[in-house]
N, C-alpha and C positions, 0 to 999 in steps of 0.2 A: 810513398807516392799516393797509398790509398788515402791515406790521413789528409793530404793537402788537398784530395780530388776531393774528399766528401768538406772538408772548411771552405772550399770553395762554393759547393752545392750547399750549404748551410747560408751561408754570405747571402749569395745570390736569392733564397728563400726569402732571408729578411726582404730584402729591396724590393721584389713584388708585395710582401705584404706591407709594408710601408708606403709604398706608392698608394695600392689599394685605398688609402686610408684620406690619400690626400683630399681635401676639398675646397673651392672656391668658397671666399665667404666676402662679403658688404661691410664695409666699415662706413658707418654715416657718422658725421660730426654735426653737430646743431649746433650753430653760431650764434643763434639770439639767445638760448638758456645760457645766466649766469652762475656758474659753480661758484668761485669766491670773488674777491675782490683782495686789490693792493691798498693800502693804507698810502693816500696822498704823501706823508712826513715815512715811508719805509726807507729811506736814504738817511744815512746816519754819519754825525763826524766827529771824532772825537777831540776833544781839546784836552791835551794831557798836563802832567806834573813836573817834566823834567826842566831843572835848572838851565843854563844856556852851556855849564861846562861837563853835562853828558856826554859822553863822547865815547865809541866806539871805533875798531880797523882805523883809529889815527886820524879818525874825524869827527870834528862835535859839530854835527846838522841842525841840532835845534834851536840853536840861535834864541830868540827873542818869538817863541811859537806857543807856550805854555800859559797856564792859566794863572802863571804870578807875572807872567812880565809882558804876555803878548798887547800889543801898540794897540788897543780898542780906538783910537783916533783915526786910526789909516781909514780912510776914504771910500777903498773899494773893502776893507774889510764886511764891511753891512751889505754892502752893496751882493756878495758872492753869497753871502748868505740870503739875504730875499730875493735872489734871481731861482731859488729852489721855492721859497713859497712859503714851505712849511719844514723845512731842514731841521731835523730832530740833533741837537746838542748835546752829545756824552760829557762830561767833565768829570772824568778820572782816566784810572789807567795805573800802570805798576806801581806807581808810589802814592797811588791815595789811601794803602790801607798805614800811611806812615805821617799821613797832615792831621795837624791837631787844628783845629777853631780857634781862635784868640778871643772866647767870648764868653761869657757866664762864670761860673766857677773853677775854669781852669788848674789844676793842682798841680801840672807841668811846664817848663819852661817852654815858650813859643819863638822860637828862632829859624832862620830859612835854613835850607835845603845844605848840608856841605858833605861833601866826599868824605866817605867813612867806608875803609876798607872793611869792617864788620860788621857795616847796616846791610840791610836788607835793597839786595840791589846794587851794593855801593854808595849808600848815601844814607846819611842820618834823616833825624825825624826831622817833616817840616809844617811850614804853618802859616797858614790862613787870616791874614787879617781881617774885620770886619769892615773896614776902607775900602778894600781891595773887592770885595764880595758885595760891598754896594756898586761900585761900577762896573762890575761884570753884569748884573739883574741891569743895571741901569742900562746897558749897551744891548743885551741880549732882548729885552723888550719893545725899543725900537725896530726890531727885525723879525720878529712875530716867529722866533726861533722856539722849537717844544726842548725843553729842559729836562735832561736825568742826571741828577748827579749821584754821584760815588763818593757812599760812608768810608771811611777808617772802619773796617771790622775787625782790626787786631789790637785796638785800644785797649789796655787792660791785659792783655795775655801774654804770654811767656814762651820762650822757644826749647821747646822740650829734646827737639832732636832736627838735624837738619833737613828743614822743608816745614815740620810738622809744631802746628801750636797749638796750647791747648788751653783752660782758663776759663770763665767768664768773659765774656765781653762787658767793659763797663760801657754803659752807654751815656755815661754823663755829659761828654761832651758834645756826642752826636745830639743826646736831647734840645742842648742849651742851643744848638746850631739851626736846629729843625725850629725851636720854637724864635729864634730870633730870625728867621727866613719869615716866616708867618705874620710875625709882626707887622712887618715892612710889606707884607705884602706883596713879596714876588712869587711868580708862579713859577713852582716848581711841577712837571708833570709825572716824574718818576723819579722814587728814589731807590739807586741801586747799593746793596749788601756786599761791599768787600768786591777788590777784584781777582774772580779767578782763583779762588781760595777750595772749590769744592774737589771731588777726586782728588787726583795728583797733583792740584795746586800747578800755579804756576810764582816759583820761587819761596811761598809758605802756601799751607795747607789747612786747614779746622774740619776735623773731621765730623760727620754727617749728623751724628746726635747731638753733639755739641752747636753747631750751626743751626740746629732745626730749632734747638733751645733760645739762641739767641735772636733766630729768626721774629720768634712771636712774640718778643720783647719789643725789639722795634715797628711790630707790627700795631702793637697796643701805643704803643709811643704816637706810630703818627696817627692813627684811630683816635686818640685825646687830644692832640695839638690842630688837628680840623675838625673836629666833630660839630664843629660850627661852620663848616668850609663846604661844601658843593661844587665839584667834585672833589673827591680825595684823591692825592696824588696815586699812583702804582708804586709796589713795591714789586722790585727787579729780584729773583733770585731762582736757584743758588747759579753761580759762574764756575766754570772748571772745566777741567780738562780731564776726558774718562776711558 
């Protein structure tokens, strides 16, 4: 009984010095100073890779939605994108570290996208025509849309263990892509490094020195293919999950 009178008389101590303590205070907010600001294009959409026989829970949604087969003719397709103004365009996503270029020196076969119960994802390698990559620049510049697209970062490497790849990156074909974008003269605004490859990956992984290696590879890369160019595009990286 004494033990609970005095926890009690202890309790009740704190709560007078705590109250004691309390104090009224002013919070002013100033409306006219600006702290930052939002980037007009901070709204982003991606335009991904999956074929139309994707399919997930017994349904295939993507239909005719990707960047090999989506309808660049539909009407209101431009139209949803310049009702944003400056709508910033991702073009990649799970299967771009698996599209080859169909352009320059290519030493691999360039064939679409097919269901491959041991690719990555479920689906084999696929590929990029250079047809198809002019009417995409050509649609996308009508609609004054900012461009990032998504390298292949696992071109060249090997899958060491599952999730986990290791290797050089060969950049030959990303080069021939970057320099053949430049030619022609579309604006690309950013180019992103693999998607979602850093930490834990999502589906593979290149771990952090390795990546950092091949980071400043492509960094030299597009440093030489605009070094004549104002501005130079951004380089996006790393992506991952930590």
């Amino acid at each position: 009984m004494g033990f609970h009178f005095s926890l009690f008389l202890f309790l009740a101590s704190l709560s007078v010095i705590w109250a004691q303590n309390v104090e009224d205070v002013t919070i002013v907010v100033n409306g006219t100073e600006v702290v930052t600001n939002t980037d007009d294009n901070y709204i982003c959409a991606t335009v991904d890779w999956w074929p139309h026989d994707k399919c997930n829970y017994d349904q295939c949604p993507w239909g005719s939605t990707s960047v090999i087969n989506l309808d660049l003719t539909h009407p209101n397709l431009a139209k949803a994108i310049q009702a944003f103004k400056q709508l910033r365009i991702r073009i990649g996503g799970s299967l771009q570290d698996q599209v080859l270029y169909h352009v320059g020196n290519l030493q691999s076969p360039c064939h679409p996208f097919q269901k491959m119960a041991s690719g990555l994802f479920g689906f084999s390698k696929g590929c990029l025509e250079m047809d198809r990559w002019d009417e995409v620049n050509h649609f996308l510049s009508k609609t004054g849309a900012l461009v990032t697209f998504g390298l292949n970062a696992l071109h060249g490497r090997h899958q060491i263990k599952k999730g986990v790849w290791g290797g050089n990156w060969d950049s030959s074909n990303a080069h021939d892509f970057i320099e053949y974008t430049v030619s022609k003269g579309y604006q690309i605004d950013s180019w992103e490094f693999g998607n979602e490859l850093s930490g834990s990956g999502v589906g593979a992984s290149v771990a952090a020195e390795q990546y950092g290696k091949d980071l400043i590879n492509l960094k030299a890369i597009i440093n030489n293919l605009y070094k004549d160019l104002h501005p130079k595009p951004l380089l996006v990286a790393p992506g991952g999950f930590y």
